[in-house]
LOMARKOL-421861 format. One record per residue: residue number from 1; z, x, y of N, C-alpha, C in turn. Coordinates in steps of 0.1 Angstrom, whole numbers. Each point is the difference from the previous one (the first is absolute). Layout:
REM LOMARKOL-421861
<NUM <Z X Y> <Z X Y> <Z X Y>> ...
This chain:
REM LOMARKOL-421861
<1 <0 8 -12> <0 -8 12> <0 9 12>> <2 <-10 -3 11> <1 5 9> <8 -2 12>> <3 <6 -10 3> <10 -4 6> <-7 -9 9>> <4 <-12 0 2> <-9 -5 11> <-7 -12 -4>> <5 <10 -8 0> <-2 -18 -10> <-17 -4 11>> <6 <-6 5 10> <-11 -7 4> <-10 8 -6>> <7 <4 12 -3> <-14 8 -8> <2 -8 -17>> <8 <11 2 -3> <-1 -8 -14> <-7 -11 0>> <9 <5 -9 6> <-13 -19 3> <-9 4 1>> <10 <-4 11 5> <-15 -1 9> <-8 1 -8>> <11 <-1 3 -12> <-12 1 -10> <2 -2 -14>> <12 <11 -4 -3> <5 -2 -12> <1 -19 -5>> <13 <-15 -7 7> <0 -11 -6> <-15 -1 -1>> <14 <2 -9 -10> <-15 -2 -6> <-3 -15 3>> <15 <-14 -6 5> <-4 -12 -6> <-9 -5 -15>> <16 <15 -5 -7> <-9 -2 -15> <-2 -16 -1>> <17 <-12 -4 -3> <-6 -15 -1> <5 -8 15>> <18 <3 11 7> <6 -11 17> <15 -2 3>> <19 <3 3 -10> <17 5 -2> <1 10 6>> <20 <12 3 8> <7 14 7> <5 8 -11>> <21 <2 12 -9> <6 6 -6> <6 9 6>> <22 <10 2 -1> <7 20 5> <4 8 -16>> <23 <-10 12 3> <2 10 -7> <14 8 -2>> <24 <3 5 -13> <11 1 -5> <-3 16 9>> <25 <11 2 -1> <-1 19 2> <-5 8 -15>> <26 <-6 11 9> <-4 8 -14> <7 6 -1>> <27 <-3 3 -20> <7 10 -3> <-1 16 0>> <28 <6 7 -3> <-1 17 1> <-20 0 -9>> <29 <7 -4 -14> <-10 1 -8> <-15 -3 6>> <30 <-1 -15 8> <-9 -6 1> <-7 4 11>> <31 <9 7 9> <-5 12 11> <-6 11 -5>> <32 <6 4 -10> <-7 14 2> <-16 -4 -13>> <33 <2 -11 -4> <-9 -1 -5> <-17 -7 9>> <34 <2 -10 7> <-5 1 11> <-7 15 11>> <35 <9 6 -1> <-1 11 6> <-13 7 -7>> <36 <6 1 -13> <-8 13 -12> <-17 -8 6>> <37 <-2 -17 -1> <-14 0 -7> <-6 5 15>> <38 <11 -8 8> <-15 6 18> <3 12 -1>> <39 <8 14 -4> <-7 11 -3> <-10 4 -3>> <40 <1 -9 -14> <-15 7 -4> <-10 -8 3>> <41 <0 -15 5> <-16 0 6> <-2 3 18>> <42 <12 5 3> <2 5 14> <-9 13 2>> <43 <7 10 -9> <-13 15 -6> <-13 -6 -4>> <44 <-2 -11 -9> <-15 -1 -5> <-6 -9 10>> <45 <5 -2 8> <-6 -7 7> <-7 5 13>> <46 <8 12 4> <-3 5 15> <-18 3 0>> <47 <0 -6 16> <-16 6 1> <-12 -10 -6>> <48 <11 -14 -8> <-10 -10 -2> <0 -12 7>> <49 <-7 -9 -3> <-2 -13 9> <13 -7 -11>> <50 <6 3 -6> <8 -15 -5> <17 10 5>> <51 <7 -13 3> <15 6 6> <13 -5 -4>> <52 <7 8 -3> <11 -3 -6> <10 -7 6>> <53 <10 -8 -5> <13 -5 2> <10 0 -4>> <54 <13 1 4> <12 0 -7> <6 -11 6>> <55 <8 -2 -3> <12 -10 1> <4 -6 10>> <56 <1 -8 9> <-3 -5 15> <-6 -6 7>> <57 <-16 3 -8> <-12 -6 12> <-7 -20 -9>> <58 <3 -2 9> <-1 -16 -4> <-16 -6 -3>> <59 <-5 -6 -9> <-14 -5 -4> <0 -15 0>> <60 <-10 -3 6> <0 -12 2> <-12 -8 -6>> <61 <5 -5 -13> <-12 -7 -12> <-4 -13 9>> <62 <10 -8 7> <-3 -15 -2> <12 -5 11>> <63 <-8 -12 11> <15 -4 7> <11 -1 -8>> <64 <1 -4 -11> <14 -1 -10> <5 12 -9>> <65 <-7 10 5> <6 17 -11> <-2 11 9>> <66 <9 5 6> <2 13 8> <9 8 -8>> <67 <-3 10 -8> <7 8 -7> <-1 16 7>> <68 <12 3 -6> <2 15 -3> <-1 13 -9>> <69 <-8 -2 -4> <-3 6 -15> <8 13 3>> <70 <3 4 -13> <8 15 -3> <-9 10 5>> <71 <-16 -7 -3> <-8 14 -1> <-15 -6 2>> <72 <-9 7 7> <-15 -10 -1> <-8 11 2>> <73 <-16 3 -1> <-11 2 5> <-9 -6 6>> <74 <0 3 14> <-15 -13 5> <-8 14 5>> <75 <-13 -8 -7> <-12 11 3> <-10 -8 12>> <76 <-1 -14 4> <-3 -7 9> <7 5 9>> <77 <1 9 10> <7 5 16> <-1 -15 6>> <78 <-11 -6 6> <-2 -10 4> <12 -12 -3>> <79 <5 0 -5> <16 -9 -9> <14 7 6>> <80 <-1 14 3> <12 2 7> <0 -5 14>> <81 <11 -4 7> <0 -6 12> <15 8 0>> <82 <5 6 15> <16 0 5> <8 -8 -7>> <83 <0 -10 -5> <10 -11 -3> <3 2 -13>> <84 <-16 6 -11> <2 3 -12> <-13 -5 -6>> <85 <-2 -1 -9> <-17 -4 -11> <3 -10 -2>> <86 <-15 -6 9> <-3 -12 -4> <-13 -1 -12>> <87 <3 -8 -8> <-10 -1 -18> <11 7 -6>> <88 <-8 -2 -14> <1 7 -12> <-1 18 2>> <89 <9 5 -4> <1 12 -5> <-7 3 -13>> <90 <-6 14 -3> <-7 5 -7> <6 1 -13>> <91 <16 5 1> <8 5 -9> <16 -8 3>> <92 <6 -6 -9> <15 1 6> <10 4 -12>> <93 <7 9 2> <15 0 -12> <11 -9 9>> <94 <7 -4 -7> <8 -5 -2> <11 5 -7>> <95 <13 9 4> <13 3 -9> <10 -13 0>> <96 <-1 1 -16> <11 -8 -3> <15 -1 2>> <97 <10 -10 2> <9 -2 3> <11 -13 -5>> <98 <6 -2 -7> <6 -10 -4> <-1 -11 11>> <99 <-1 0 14> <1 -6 10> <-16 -11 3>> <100 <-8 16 -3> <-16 -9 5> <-8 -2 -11>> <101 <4 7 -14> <-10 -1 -9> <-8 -18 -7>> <102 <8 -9 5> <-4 -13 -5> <-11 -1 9>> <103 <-2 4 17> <-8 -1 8> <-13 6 0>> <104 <4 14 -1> <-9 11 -5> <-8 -7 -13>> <105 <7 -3 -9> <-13 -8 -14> <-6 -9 5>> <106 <8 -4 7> <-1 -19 4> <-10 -5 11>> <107 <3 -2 8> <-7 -7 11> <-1 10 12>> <108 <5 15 -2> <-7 12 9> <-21 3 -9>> <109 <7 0 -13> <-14 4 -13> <-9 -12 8>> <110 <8 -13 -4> <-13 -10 0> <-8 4 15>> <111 <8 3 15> <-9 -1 9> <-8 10 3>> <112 <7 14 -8> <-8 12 2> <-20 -6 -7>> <113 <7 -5 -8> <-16 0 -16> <-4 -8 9>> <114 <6 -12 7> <-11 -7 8> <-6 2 11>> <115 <4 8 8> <-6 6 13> <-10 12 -7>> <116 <0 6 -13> <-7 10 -3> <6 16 -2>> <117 <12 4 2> <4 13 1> <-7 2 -17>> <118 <-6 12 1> <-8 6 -12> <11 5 -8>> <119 <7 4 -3> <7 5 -5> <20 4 1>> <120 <6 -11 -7> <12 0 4> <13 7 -13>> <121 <9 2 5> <10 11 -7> <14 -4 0>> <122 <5 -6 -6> <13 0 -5> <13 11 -6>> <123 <3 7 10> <10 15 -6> <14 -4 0>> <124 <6 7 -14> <11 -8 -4> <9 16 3>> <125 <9 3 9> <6 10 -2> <9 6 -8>> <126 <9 -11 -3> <6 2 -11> <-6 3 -17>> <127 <-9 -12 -2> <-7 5 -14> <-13 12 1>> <128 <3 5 12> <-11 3 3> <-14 2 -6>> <129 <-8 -13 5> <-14 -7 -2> <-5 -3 11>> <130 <-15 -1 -5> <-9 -5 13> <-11 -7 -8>> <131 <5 -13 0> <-11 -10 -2> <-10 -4 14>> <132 <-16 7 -11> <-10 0 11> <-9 -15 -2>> <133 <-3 -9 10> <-8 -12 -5> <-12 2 9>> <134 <-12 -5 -2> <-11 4 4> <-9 -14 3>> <135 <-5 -2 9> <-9 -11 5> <-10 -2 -2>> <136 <-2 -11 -13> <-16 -2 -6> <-4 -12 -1>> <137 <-10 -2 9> <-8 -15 1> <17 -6 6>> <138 <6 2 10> <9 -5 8> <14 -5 -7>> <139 <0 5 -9> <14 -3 -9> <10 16 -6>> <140 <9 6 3> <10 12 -3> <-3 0 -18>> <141 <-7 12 -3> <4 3 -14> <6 11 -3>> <142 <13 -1 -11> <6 16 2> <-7 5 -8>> <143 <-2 13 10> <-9 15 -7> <5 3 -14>> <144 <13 6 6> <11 6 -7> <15 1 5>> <145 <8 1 -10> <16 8 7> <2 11 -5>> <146 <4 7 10> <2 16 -3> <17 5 1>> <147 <5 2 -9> <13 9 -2> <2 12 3>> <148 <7 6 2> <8 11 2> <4 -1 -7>> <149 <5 8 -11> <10 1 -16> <12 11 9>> <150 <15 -1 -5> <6 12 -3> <-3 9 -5>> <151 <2 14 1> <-3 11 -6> <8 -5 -17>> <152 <9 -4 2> <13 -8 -16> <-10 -8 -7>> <153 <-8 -8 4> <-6 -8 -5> <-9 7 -7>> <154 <-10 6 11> <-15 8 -4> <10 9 -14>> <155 <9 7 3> <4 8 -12> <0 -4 -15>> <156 <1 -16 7> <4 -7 -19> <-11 -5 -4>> <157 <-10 -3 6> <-13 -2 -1> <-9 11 -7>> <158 <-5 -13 -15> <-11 13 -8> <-11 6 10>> <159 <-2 15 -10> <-12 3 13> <-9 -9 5>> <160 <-6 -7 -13> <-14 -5 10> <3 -12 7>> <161 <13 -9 0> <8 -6 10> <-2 4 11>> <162 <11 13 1> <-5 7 10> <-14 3 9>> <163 <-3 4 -8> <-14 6 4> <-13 -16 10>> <164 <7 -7 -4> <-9 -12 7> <6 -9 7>> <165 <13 6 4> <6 -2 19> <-5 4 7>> <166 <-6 -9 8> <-7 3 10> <6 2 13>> <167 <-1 10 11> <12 3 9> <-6 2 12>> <168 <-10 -3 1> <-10 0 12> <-13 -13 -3>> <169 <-3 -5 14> <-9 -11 -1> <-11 2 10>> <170 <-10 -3 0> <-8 -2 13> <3 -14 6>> <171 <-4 8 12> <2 -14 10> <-19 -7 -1>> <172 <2 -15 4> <-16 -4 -2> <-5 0 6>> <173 <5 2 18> <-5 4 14> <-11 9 -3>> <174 <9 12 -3> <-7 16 -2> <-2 6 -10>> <175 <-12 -1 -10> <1 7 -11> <6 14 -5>> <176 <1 6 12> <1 15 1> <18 1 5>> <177 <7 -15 0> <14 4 4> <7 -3 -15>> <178 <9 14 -4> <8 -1 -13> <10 -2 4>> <179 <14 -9 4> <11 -5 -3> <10 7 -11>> <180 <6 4 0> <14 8 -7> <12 -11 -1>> <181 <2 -5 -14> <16 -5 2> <9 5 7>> <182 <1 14 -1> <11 8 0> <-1 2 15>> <183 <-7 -5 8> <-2 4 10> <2 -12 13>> <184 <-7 -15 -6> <7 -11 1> <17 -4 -1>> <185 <2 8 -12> <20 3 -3> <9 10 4>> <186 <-7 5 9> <1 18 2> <20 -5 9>> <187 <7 11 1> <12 2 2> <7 -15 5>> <188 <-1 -8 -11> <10 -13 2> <16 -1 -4>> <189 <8 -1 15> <15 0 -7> <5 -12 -10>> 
């Protein structure tokens, strides 16, 4: 808590279906997780026409859905305005929370797929996963979910168990951007 109860209101509400929500506070975990992904498309990104977001900047799908996504890519510049992006975003994650995860599946997913965001992400910090769903013929299909195993786990795991955890994904933006679990999970208290 910052002590400064007008900076906390000031951006910490969402409109979901026309309802007022206030965002819970984040957690350590859900910070630094947030943090890790605009790292890395913060680096793969520089020097291109598509631009990153972290945590803060407000998108505006529909008079009735003004959200705050954890995390976005808009490659449309034309959509950013002072106030925040107006349309669909290119890319959104979403980190999970015992607080927003009903929203995040629920009726954040339905307005994302409906306005069109190509590709949306569900990151669980604690189980640490990243369910990726993908936008085909106008309906969210999941790609895949991707785990992070313990090193305890991976240990008890036969080799070729092993051997076909997958720990890196591409993103579907960029053919040429490789994603690291470990890197998505990187120093979480």
């Amino acid at each position: 808590m910052t002590g400064n109860l007008a900076y906390e209101s000031a951006w910490r509400e969402e409109l979901i279906g026309g309802k007022l929500v206030a965002m819970s506070p984040a957690s350590t975990k859900h910070n630094q997780v947030m943090l890790n992904i605009a790292y890395i498309f913060k680096h793969y990104l520089k020097g291109k026409r598509c631009v990153p977001f972290a945590d803060g900047e407000k998108v505006f799908l529909s008079p009735t859905d003004h959200y705050v996504p954890d995390f976005m890519v808009v490659c449309d510049r034309d959509k950013i305005k002072p106030r925040g992006v107006y349309g669909a975003p290119d890319l959104v994650a979403e980190i999970l929370s015992p607080s927003t995860t009903q929203n995040d599946r629920g009726r954040k997913k339905t307005a994302y797929e409906a306005n069109g965001v190509a590709e949306y992400w569900l990151v669980d910090p604690v189980g640490k996963s990243v369910e990726v769903y993908l936008l085909k013929e106008g309906q969210y299909s999941l790609d895949k979910v991707y785990f992070l195993y313990p090193e305890e786990e991976l240990a008890e795991m036969l080799e070729e168990d092993r051997e076909a955890v997958v720990s890196e994904f591409t993103c579907h933006l960029y053919d040429d951007l490789v994603i690291s679990l470990a890197d998505i999970f990187d120093d979480l208290f």
